[in-house]
N, C-alpha and C positions, 0 to 999 in steps of 0.2 A: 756733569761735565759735558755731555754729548747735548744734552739741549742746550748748556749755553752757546757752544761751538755752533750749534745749527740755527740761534737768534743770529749770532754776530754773522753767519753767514747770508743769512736774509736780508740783514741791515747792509751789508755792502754792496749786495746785489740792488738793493732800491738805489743806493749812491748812486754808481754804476749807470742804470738806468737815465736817471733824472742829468747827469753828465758831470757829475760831482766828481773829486776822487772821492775813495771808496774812503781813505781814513780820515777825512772831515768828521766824521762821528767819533773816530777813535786814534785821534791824532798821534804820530810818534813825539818824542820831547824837541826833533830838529826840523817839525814840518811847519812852514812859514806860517799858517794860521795858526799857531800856536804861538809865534814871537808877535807877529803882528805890530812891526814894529815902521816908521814911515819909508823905509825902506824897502819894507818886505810886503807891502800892500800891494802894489803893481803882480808882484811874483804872487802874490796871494790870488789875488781875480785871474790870474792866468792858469795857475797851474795847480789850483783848486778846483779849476771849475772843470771846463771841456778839454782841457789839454794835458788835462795830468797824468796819463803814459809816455808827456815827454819829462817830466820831473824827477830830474837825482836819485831826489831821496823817494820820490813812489817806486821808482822802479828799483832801489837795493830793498825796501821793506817786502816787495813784491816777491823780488826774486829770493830775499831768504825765507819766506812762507809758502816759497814752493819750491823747495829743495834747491833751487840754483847758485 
């Protein structure tokens, strides 16, 4: 359990890095690259990529994975 918890944490950290969000690898079921649907492309390249600390739903998944 503790090595998985410390790949998944390496893997977000490279996200992160590279200017990804961090759950492009491990998407929730309401994060737009998952619908990816003609609507939600726009919102995808935006808030997928470099800007995803301003996105809804990054920052509730965020904040309920660290206690807030």
């Amino acid at each position: 359990m503790l090595k998985e918890k410390a790949i998944e944490n390496k893997i977000l950290a490279t996200s992160f890095k590279k200017g990804l969000c961090p759950f492009v690898r491990k998407p929730a079921a309401n994060c737009f690259c998952i619908k990816m649907g003609s609507q939600d492309i726009e919102k995808t390249v935006y808030f997928c990529g470099q800007y995803f600390e301003a996105c809804e739903i990054y920052k509730t998944i965020y904040l309920e994975g660290n206690g807030g």
